[in-house]
Structures are given as structure tokens and as C-alpha cells.
N, C-alpha and C positions, 0 to 999 in steps of 0.2 A: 495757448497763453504761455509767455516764458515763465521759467522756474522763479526770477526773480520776481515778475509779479507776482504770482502763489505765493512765494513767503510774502510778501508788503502785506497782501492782503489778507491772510493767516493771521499777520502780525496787527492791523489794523483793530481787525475784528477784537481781537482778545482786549488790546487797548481800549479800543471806545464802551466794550464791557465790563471793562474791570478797571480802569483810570479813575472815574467819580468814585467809586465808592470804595478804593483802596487806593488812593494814589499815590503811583509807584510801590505797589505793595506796603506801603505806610503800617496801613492798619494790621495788614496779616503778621507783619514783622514785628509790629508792638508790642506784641506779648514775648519774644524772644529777646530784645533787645531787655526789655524788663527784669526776664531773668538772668541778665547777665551776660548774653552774644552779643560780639564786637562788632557794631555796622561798617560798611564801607566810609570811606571817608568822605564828607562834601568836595564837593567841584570846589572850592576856594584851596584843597589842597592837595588837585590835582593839577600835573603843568599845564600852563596857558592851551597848549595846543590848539593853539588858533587855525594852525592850518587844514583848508577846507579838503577834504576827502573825498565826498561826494558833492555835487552841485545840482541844481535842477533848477528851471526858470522861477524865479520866488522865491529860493530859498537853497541852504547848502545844509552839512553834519559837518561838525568838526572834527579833527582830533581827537580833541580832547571831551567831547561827547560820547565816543565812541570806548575811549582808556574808561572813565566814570561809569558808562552804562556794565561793559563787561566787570567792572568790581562790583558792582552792587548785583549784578546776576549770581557771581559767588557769592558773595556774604548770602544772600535773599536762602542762595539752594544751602549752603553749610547753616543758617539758623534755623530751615525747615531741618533738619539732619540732626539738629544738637551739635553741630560741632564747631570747632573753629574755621573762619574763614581761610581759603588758603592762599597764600602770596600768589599771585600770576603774574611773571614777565613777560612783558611785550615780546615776541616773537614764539614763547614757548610754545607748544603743542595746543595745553588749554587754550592759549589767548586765540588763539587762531584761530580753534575749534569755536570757542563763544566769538568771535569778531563774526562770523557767518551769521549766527543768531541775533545779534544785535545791530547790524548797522540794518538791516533788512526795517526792526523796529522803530530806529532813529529817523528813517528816512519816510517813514509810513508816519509818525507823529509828525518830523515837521513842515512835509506837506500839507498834513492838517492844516495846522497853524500858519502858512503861507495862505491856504484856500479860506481861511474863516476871516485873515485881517482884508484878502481882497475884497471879499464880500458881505464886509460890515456884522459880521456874525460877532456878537458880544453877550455876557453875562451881567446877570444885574449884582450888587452887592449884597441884597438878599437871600440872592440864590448859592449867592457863595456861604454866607453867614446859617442858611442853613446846613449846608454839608460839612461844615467845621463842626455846629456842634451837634449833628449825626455822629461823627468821625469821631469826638469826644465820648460819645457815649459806648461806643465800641471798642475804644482801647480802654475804657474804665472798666468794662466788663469783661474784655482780656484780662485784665490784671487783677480783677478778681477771682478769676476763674489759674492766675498764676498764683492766688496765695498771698498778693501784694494789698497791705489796706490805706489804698487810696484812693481819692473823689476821683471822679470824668478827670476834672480837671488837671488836679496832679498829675495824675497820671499822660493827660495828653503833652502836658508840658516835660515831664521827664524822658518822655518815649524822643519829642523835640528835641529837647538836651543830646538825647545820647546819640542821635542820628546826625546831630551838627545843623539841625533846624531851626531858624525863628521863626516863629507865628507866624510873620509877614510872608517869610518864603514857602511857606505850608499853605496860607492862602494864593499866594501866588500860581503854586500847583493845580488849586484846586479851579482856579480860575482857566488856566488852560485845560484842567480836563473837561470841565462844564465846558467848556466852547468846541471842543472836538468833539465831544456826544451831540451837538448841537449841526455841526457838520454830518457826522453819520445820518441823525434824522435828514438833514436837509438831504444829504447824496441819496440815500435811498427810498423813506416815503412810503409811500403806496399802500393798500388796502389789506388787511387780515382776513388769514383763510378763514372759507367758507365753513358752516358747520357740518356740510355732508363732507368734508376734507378732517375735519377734526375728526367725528364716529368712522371714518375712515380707518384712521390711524390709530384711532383705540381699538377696534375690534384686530387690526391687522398686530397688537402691541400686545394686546388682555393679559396673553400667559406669561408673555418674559416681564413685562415691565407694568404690569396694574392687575397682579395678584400678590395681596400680602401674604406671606408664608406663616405657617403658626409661629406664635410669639409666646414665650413664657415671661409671667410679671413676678418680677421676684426681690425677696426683702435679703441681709445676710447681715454676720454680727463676725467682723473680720479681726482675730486675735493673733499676736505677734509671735515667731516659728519656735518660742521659747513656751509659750503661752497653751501646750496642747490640753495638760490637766486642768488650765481652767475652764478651754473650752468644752471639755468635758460635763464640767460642772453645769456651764452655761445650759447646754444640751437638755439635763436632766431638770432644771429650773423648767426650761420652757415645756418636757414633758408633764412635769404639771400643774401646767398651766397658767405659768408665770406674762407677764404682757412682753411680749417684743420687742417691741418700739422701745420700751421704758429699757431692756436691756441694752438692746443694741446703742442706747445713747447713753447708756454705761461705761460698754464693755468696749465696745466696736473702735477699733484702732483705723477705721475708715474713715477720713474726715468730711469726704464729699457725699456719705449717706448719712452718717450717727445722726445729725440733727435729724434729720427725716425719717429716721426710725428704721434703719439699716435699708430703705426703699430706692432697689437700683433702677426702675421702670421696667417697661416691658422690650424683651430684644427678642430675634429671630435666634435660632441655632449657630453655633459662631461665634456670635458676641462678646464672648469672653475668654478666658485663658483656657484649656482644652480639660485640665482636672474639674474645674470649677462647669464648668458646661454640660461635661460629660453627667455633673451630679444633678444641674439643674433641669436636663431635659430626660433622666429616667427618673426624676419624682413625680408623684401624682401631686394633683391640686390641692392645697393645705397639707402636705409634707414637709415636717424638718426635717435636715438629714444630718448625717453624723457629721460630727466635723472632718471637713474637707483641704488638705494640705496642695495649698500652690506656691510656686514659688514667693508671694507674697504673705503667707502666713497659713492659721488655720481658719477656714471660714464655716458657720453654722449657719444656714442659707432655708427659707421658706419660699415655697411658689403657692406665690397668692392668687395665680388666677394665670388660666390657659386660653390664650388667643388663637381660636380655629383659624387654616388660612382661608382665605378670603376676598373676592374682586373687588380693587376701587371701583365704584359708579362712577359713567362714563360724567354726570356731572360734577364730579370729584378732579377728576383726573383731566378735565378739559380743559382746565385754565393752563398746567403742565404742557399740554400737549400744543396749544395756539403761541406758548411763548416759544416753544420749538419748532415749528411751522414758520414764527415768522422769522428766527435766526436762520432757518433754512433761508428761507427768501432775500433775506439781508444781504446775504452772504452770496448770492446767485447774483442780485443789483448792483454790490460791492463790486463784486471782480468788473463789472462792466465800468464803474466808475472809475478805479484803479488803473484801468486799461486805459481810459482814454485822458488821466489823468499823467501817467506816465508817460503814456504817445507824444501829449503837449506840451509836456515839462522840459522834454531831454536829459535825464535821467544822467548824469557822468561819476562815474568811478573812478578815484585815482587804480593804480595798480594796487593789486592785494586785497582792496575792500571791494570788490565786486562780487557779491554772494554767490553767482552763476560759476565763479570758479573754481577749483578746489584750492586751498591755503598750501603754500611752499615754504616748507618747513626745514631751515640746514639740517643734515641727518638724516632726514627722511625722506622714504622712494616717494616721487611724484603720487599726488591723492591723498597721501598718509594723514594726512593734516584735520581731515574731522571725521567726527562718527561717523557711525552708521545712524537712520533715523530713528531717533527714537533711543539711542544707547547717551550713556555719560561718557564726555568728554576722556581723551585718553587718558590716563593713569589718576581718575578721577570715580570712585566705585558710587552705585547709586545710593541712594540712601534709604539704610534700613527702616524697615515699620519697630517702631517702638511697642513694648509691652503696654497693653493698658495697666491703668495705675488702679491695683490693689483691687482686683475682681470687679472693676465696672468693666462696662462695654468696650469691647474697640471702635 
């Protein structure tokens, strides 16, 4: 199979699973946009670029589908990052580098959308009207979990605003995505694995992936790096025998546990900043410990209860494992439909957008033009893992 099919269908796949229920990264990006990251700009103010780049019987990508998809790839990766989006000019390094990743995408979506209008494939306005306000209720909940106090709705509507959406064109998305998931069913189909296929794959899985490691459940009362004499004091309250809870929603300069009564849940080893961990996993069960300095402050922390580790039951773990079975299988039917979809299409590349080739970059020796698989774009660094905020989990 050529390399250009493998990316389409790479690229399908992620789309028909992740277009409903995030479309166009909508939803993941909500919460970013929220706090203040600059989205790409709408296609109304990028140029016409009418002209077709790729073609295939049904349907073409344009230009200027291609300029639009590779900004909104950057903005997407710099608001996962925290950072600012960064300018790309057409021909630079980056652009080149994301032109490979994106028209592979473009041309995989709107083949869809060529196969669904031949074959009468449509959504109802129900089906739409439900995913809007799913989609509503996920970016309200981003944005509470940003800090921001606003309904579903404000919230859906401002996230709109800042990305250059109206409602109409957000339904409109959401209408093609619902009809390309509806393609995917139709192109693939077929029966779900067996249940000696599932106990299969959980006995051949148990150790790496369906045993929980010990977990420790832990409460903490997190006071400010100024703040050590108090937590001192706090310490000696709780030695005796003062209530917790009633402290920690005191004292506790955490605002995603105080109300809860300084209660982080239970996490594996890891979970947290390396001082704070270090303290949480050599107490015993009902220990306070002294207070504990992290880069976030000082924390006075209880472990309220020690989770042995432990097997999911395979009837636990089966529903997990039949959903991965059948993207396996998807993804085997896929490539066959891809193939023979591409076969009959005729597939044509202007020059430069044909993913099979490597990008020819002025300046650079022949190849230079895109990563390696799997690395960031050149002079483009990946993006760091963030601290978790103020001794919760990562």
C-alpha cells in the first residue's frame, strides 16, 4: 500500500473519531481560547485560494483549505503548549513540514464528503441539535474547570466569538462531521469480536494494562511559600485533633480541593510534584506529615486510605478491550476501502502537495523539508509538560 494511502487513512481514522465530538478540536481548544490564546484566523480571512491542488473524481482541496488547515494545526499545537501561535510563511520550513500533515487530512475528509453526498448519506437536525448542546456542555465545563463563571451557554458562545464562529457555521461543522462518521459506519460495518477474542487479549494484557498499581487517597491543606510558621501551627491544631476538612477550608490556599476539604483523590505513585509524592508515599495510613515545601508552597497532607494494587476483572475491563478490537478491525476494513477508493478517484497532486514527496525548501539540501516521524517540525521545540497546579495530580 503506498505511503500516501497510510497517511489518508491514519488521517481518516483520527477524523471520523475525533470530528463529532470535537470538531475541529473545537472543544479541546475552548478552554484555551478562554484563557486568553489567540485562535487561527477563519477562512473569511484567509486568501481566496481557490485554486485546486489536489483533485480526485468528486471532489478537489484547495489552496486555500490547505493555508487555513496548516494555521489552525499551529495555533491547535501552541494552545496545547500555553504559548503563542507562531506566524508560518508559506514556503518556510514549518509550512512545508505541516503542508505533509495536512493535505494527507484534507483530502481524506473531503473524499468523505464527496462519498456521503453521492450516496445520499445525510443527518437529521436532531442529531445535529443534539451534539451542539453536548458540545455546549463541555466547553461550560472547560471553563469552569478554567476559573471562568460562566453558563454552557456563555461560554459556548464566547469560545464562538473568539474563534470567528457563528452558531450557523459550528452547526454546519457539526453536520459534516455527523455524516462522515456515518460514512465510516457505512465503509466498514461488520460484526464485533468474539468473546474468546476479548479473554484473549485481557489475559495476554492483565500485567501491563488491567493491573492497578497501589494508589494512595490523600487529603492536604496547601499554605503560601511565605506562610511556613503558619503551617506549623496548622500541624500542631491537627495533632490534636482539630477537624481537617474544617481546616483545610480555612487555611488551604488550594482552590480545586479547600471546598472538599483539602481531598486530592486517590493517585498511583507519580501523580504529583516529586517533594510532595516523595512525602505522600512513605506515610502510613492516617499520617499527617510535617509540612512539606514544593515549589508551590508548604503542604500539610493526610493519607486517608491505601489502595492495594490490584486486577481489573476481565468483566471490567472488557468493554475497554472490544472498543479496541474493533478500531483494530476498522482500521484493517479502512485501509481496504481507502484503496480502492483512491484506485477510482485518480487521486492528482499539483507539484509540492503530494505527500509521497519530500518538501523542496530554497536553502535546504534536498529532504530537509520535514521531520523525522514523530519529532516537531524544524525549529519548532515540542511542547513541555506543565507543572500540575499546586500539589494535585498530573
Amino acid at each position: 500500500m503506498a505511503a500516501t494511502q497510510v497517511r489518508i487513512l491514519v488521517a481518516l481514522s483520527n477524523l471520523f473519531s475525533a470530528r463529532v465530538a470535537s470538531v475541529c478540536g473545537f472543544v479541546v481548544l475552548a478552554l484555551f481560547v478562554l484563557v486568553g490564546c489567540e485562535p487561527a484566523g477563519p477562512s473569511s480571512e484567509v486568501d481566496s485560494g481557490a485554486k485546486k491542488v489536489v483533485t480526485f473524481d468528486g471532489g478537489d482541496v484547495t489552496e486555500g483549505e490547505v493555508t487555513e488547515g496548516i494555521e489552525r494545526l499551529y495555533s491547535g499545537q501552541a494552545a496545547a503548549s500555553g504559548q503563542p501561535a507562531p506566524e508560518v510563511e508559506p514556503g518556510s520550513p514549518q509550512f512545508e513540514a505541516a503542508k505533509s500533515q495536512v493535505v494527507p487530512q484534507l483530502v481524506a475528509f473531503n473524499l468523505g464528503k464527496a462519498y456521503a453526498e453521492e450516496n445520499g448519506i445525510e443527518v437529521t437536525g436532531e442529531e445535529i441539535e443534539a451534539e451542539v448542546e453536548q458540545t455546549k456542555e463541555q466547553v461550560g465545563q472547560q471553563a469552569q474547570a478554567a476559573g471562568q463563571d460562566l453558563t454552557p451557554d456563555e461560554a459556548f458562545q464566547e469560545a464562538l466569538s473568539q474563534f470567528g464562529y457563528t452558531e450557523d457555521d459550528f452547526r454546519e461543522e457539526v453536520r459534516t462531521g455527523l455524516t462522515l462518521e456515518k460514512v465510516r459506519e457505512e465503509a466498514v460495518g461488520g460484526e464485533g469480536p468474539t468473546e474468546q477474542e476479548i479473554e484473549d487479549f485481557y489475559e495476554e494484557n492483565k500485567e501491563t494494562r488491567f493491573t492497578l498499581p497501589e494508589r494512595r487517597c490523600i487529603r492536604h491543606i496547601l499554605f503560601s511559600p511565605d506562610e511556613e510558621e503558619t503551617a506549623q501551627e496548622v500541624k500542631q491544631q491537627l495533632d490534636d485533633g482539630e477537624d481537617f476538612a474544617e481546616l483545610a477550608q480555612e487555611y488551604s490556599q488550594d482552590p480545586g480541593s479547600a471546598e472538599q476539604g483539602g481531598d486530592l483523590g486517590c493517585n498511583p505513585e507519580g501523580g504529583f510534584v516529586p517533594e510532595f509524592d516523595e512525602a505522600a508515599f512513605s506515610a502510613e495510613e492516617g499520617e499527617i506529615s510535617d509540612p512539606v515545601e514544593t515549589e508551590f508552597g508548604f503542604h500539610v497532607l493526610e493519607v486517608t486510605d491505601i489502595q492495594e494494587e490490584e486486577e481489573v476483572p476481565l468483566e471490567e475491563a472488557a468493554p475497554e478491550i472490544e472498543d479496541q478490537l474493533n478500531q483494530q478491525r476498522q482500521a484493517t476494513e479502512f485501509e481496504a476501502w481507502i484503496d480502492s477508493e483512491l484506485e477510482s478517484r485518480n487521486v492528482t497532486y499539483l507539484p509540492g502537495y503530494d505527500p509521497n514527496e519530500q518538501p523542496q525548501i530554497p536553502g535546504l539540501p534536498p529532504g530537509a523539508g520535514a521531520p523525522p516521524e514523530g519529532k516537531a517540525p524544524e525549529g519548532e521545540a515540542p511542547p513541555e509538560k506543565a507543572a500540575p497546579p499546586e500539589g494535585e495530580s498530573k
